[in-house]
LUMLOKE-46860 format. One record per residue (C-alpha): residue number from 0; residue in one letter; chain; x, y, z. Coordinates in nm, 4 decimals, decimal comma. Layout:
BEGIN
NUM; A; A; X; Y; Z
...
***
This chain:
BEGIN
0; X; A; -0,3991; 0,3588; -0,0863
1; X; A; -0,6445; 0,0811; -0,1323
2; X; A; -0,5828; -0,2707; -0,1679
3; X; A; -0,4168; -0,4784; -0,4233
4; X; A; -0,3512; -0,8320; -0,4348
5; X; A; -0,0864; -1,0372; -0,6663
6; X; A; 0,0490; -1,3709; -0,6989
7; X; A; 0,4555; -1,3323; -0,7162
8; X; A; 0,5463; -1,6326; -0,5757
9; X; A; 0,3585; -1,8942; -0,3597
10; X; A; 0,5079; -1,7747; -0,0839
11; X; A; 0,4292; -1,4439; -0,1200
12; X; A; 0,0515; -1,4776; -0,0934
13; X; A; -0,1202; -1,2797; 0,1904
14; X; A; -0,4688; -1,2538; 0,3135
15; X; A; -0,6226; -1,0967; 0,0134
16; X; A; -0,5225; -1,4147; -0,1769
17; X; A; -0,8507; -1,5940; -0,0175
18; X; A; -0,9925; -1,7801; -0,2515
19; X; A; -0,6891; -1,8767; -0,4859
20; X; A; -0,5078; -2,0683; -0,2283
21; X; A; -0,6501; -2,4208; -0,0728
22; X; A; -0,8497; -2,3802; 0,2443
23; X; A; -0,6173; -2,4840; 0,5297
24; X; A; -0,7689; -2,7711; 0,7412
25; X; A; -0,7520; -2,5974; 1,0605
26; X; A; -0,8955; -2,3117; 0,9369
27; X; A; -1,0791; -2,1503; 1,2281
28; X; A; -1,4502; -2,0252; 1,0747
29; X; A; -1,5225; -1,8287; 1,4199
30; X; A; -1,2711; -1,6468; 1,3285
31; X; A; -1,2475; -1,6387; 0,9805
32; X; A; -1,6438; -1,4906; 0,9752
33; X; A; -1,5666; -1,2308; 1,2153
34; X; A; -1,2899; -1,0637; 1,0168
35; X; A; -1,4807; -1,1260; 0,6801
36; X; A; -1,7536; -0,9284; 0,9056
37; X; A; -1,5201; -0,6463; 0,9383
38; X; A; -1,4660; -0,6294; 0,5458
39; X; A; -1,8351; -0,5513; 0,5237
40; X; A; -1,8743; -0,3075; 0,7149
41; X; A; -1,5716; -0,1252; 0,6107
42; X; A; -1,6971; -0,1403; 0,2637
43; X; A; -2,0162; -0,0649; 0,3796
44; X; A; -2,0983; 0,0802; 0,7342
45; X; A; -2,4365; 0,1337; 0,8814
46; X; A; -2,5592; -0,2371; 0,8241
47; X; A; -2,7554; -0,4504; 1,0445
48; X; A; -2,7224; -0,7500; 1,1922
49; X; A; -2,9836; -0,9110; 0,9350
50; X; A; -2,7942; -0,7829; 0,6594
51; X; A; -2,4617; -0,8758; 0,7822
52; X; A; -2,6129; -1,2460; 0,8404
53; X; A; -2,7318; -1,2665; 0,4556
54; X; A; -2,3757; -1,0954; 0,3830
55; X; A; -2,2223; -1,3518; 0,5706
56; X; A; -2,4814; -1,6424; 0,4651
57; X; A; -2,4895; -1,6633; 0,8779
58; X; A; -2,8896; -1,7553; 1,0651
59; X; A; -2,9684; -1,4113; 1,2117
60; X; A; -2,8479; -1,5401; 1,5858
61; X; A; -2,5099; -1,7096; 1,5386
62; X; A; -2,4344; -1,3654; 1,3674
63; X; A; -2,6111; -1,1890; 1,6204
64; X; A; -2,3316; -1,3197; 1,8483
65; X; A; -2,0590; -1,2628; 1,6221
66; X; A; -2,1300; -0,9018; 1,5812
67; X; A; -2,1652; -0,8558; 1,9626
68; X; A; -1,7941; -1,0125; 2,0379
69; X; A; -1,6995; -0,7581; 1,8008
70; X; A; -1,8875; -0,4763; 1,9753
71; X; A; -1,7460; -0,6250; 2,2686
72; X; A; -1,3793; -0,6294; 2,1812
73; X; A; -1,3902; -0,1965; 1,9950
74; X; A; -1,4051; -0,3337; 1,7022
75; X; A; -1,7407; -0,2366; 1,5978
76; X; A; -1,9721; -0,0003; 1,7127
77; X; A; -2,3538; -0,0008; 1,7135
78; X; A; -2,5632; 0,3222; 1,6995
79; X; A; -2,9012; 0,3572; 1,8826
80; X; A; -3,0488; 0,2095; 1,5565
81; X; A; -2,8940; -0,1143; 1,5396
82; X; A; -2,6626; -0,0613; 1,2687
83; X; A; -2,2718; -0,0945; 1,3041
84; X; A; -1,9682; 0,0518; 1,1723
85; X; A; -1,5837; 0,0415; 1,2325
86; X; A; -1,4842; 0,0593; 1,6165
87; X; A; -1,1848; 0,2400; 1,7794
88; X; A; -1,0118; -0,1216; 1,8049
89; X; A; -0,9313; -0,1237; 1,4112
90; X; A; -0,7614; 0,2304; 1,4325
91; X; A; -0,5363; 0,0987; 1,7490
92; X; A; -0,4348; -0,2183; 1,5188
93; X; A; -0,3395; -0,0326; 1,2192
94; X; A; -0,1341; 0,2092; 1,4251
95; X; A; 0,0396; -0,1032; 1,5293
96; X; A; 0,0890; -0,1898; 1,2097
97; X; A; 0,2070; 0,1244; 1,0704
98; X; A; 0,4675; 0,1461; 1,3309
99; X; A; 0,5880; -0,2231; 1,2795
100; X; A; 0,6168; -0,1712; 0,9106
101; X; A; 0,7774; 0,1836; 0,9635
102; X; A; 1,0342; 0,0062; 1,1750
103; X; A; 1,3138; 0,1888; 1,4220
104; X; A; 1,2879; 0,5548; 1,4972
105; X; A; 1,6435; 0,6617; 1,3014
106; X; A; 1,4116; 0,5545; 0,9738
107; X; A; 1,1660; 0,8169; 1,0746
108; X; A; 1,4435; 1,0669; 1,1486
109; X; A; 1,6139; 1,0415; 0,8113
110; X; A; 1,2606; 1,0990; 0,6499
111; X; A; 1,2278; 1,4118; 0,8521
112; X; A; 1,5848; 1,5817; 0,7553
113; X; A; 1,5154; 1,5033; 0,3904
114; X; A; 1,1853; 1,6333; 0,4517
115; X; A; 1,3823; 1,8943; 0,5665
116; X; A; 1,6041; 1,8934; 0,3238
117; X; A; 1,3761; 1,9492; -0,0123
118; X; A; 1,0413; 2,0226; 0,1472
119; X; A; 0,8743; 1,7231; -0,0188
120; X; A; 0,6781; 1,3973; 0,1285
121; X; A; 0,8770; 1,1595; 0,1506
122; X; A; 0,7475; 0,8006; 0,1199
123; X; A; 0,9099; 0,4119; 0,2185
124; X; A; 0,7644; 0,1451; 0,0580
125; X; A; 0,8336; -0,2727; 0,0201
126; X; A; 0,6412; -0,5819; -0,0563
127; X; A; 0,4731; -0,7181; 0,2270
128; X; A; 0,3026; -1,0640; 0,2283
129; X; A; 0,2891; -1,0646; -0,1458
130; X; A; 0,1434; -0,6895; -0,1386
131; X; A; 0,3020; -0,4063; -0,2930
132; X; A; 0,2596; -0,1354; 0,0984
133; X; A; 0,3635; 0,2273; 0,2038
134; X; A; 0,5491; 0,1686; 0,5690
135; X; A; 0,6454; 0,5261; 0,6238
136; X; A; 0,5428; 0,8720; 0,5683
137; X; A; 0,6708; 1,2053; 0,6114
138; X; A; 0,4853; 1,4974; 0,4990
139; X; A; 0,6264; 1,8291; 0,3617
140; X; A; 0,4964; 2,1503; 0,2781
141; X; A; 0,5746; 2,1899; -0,0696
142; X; A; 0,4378; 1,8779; -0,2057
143; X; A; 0,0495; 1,8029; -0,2734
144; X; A; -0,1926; 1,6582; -0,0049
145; X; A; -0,2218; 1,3033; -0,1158
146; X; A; -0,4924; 1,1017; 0,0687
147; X; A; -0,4331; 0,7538; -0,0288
148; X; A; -0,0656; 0,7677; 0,0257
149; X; A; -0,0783; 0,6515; 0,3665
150; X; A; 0,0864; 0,3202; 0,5341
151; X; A; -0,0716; 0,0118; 0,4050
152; X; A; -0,1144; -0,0963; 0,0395
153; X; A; -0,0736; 0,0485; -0,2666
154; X; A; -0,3417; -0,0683; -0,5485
155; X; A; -0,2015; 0,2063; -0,7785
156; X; A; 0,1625; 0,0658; -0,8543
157; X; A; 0,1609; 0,0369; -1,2535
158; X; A; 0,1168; 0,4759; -1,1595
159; X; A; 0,3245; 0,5261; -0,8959
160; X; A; 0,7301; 0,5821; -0,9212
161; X; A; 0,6956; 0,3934; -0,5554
162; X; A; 0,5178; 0,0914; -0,7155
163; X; A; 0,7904; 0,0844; -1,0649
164; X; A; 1,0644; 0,1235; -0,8475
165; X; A; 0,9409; -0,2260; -0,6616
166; X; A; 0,7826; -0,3398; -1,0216
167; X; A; 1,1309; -0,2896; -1,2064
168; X; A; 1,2739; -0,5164; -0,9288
169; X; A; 1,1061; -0,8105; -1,0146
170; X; A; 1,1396; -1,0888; -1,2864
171; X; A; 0,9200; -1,0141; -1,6047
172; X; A; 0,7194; -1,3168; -1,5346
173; X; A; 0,6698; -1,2078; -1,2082
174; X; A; 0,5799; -0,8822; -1,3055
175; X; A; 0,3511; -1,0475; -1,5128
176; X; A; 0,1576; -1,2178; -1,2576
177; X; A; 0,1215; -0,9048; -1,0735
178; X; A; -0,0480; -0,6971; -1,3791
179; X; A; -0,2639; -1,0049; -1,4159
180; X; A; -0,3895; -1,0388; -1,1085
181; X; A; -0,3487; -0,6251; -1,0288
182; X; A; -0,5247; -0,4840; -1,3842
183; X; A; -0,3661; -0,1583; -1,4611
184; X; A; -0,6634; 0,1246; -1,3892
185; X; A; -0,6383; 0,4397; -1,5461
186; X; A; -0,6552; 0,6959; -1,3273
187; X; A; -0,5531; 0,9772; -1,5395
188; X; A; -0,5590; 1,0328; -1,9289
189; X; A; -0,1143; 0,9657; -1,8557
190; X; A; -0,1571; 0,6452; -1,6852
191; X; A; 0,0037; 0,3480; -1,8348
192; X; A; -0,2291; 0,1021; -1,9074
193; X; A; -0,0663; -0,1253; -2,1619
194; X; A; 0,1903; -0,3706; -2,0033
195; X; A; 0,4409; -0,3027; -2,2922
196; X; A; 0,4544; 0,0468; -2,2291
197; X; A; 0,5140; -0,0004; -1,8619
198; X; A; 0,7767; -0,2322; -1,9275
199; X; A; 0,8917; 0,0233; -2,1260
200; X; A; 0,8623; 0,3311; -1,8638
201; X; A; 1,0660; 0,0716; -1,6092
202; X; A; 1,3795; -0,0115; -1,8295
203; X; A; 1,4107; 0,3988; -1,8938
204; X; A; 1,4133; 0,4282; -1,4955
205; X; A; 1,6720; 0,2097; -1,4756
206; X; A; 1,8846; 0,3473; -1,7260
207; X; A; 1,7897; 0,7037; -1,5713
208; X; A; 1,8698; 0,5798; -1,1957
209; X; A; 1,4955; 0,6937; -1,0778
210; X; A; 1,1609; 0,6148; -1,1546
211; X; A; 0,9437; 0,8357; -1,2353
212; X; A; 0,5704; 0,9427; -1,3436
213; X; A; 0,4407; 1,2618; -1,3914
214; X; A; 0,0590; 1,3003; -1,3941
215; X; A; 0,0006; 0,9370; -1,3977
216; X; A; -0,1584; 0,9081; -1,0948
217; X; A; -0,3568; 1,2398; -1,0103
218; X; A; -0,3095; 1,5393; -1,2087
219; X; A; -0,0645; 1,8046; -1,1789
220; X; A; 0,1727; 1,5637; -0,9444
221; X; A; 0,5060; 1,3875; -0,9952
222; X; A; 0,7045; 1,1482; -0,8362
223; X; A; 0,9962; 1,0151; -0,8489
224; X; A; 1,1514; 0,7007; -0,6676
225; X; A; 1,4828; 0,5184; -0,6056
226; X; A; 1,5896; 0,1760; -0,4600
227; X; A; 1,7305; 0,1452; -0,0845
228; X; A; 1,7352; -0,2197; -0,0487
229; X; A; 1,7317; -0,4659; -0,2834
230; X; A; 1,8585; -0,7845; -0,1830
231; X; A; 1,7571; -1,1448; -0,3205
232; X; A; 1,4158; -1,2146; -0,1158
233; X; A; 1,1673; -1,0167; -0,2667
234; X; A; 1,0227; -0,9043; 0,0509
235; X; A; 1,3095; -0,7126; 0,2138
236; X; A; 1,3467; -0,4559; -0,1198
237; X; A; 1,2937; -0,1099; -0,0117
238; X; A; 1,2291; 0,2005; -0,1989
239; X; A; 1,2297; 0,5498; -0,1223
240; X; A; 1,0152; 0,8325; -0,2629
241; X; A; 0,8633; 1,1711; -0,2854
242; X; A; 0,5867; 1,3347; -0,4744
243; X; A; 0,5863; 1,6595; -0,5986
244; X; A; 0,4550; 1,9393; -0,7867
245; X; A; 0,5324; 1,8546; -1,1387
246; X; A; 0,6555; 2,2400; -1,2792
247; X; A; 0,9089; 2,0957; -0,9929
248; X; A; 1,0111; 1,7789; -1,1440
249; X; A; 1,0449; 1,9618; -1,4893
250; X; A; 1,3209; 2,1723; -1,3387
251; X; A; 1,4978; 2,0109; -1,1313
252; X; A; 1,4736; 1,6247; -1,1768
253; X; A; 1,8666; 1,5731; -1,1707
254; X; A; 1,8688; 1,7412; -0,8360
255; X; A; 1,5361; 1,5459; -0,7073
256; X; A; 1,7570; 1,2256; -0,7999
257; X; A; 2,0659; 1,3211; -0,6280
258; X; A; 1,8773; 1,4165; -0,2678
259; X; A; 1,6718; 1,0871; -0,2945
260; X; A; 2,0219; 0,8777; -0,3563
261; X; A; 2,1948; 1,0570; -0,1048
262; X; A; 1,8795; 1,0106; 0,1456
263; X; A; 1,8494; 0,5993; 0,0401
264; X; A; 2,2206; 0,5818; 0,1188
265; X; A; 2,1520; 0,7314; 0,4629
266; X; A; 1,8616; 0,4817; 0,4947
267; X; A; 2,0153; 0,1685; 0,3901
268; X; A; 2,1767; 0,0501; 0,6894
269; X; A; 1,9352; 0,1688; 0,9437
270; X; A; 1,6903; -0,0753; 0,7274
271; X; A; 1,9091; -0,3739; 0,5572
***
């Protein structure tokens, strides 16, 4: 789903927080280049090495050399015209990551049976180095084809349920510093874009037992979303969700809340 970046706590910064954090003295610049290289080019593939030494305020031959480790280790490619773009390498990593955040295989099979269960996506998601991020996915047949919600990190979370349900978790000041450093897009004429009214939207969740938005985020499609874990660090809370067609969420959100409590309860040993 994109990338967001928030300060919650010092600790909590990840990568994206380059920038607002002091440089670290043994920073290695090798190394840092080389993955700021592979930020260009996924932005913007098809660049050459002249370009990506201007991008990278690099002389044309250090970069040259750069680029080529890269090419070198899959994870760029070059065409027969000297431009580059993303190389099989970065696909391998992220389906390392995927499964690492996704953890064991008893998470994935109590995804599938409530899958199975209500014919809906289901979606995991937590806070991961100071990132709101998807870990696991299960698609269903009944609910919408949504592109962005894949594993890795959400930069929609003021419009998803998945994103309140981790939002309403956190201290108002922290929540705060998240909308501050997040902004609050509007991606549809529903989304909340005032941090009031989100605030708002998050205390009727809680009093409701589910969070929930309905059109918010892309038109014509609900979800809803409930805690699994939510102990005291921040980075171990865990919510559960699934989108849906919203004429479905109009009719039956009591029973969408009961399957998703009775799935998190399933899930919350296999994860705490």
């Amino acid at each position: 789903m994109g990338r967001l970046v928030f300060m919650i706590e010092p600790s909590m910064t990840g990568p994206g927080a380059r920038g607002r954090s002091p440089e670290p003295r043994d920073l290695v610049h090798s190394l840092s280049r080389g993955l700021r290289a592979l930020e260009i080019v996924g932005s913007g593939p098809g660049l050459t090495v002249k370009q990506l030494a201007r991008r990278l305020e690099m002389n044309p031959g250090t970069a040259y050399h750069l680029i080529r480790t890269l090419v070198y280790e899959g994870f760029l490619l070059r065409d027969e015209a000297g431009r580059y773009s993303m190389g099989p390498a970065v696909a391998y990593r992220f389906r390392d990551m995927a499964r690492a955040l996704r953890g064991p295989d008893t998470v994935t099979a109590a995804l599938r049976r409530a899958v199975a269960d209500t014919g809906y996506s289901h979606f995991l998601a937590r806070f991961v180095g100071g990132r709101v991020a998807i870990t696991a996915v299960v698609e269903g047949p009944h609910s919408p084809w949504l592109e962005e919600l894949v594993p890795g990190f959400d930069d929609a979370a003021h419009a998803t349920a998945i994103g309140k349900s981790l939002l309403a978790t956190l201290q108002p000041h922290q929540r705060v510093n998240y909308l501050h450093e997040a902004g609050m897009r509007r991606y549809t004429d529903a989304t909340l874009t005032d941090p009031a009214a989100l605030d708002a939207d998050l205390a009727a969740g809680l009093k409701r037992g589910m969070q929930v938005e309905i059109g918010q985020f892309r038109p014509g499609v609900a979800c809803a979303a409930v805690p699994v874990v939510s102990p005291e660090a921040v980075e171990s809370r865990t919510v559960l969700a699934c989108a849906l067609p919203i004429r479905d969420m109009m009719h039956s959100a009591k029973q969408i809340r009961s399957q998703l409590q009775t799935a998190a309860a399933t899930l919350e040993p296999l994860l705490s």
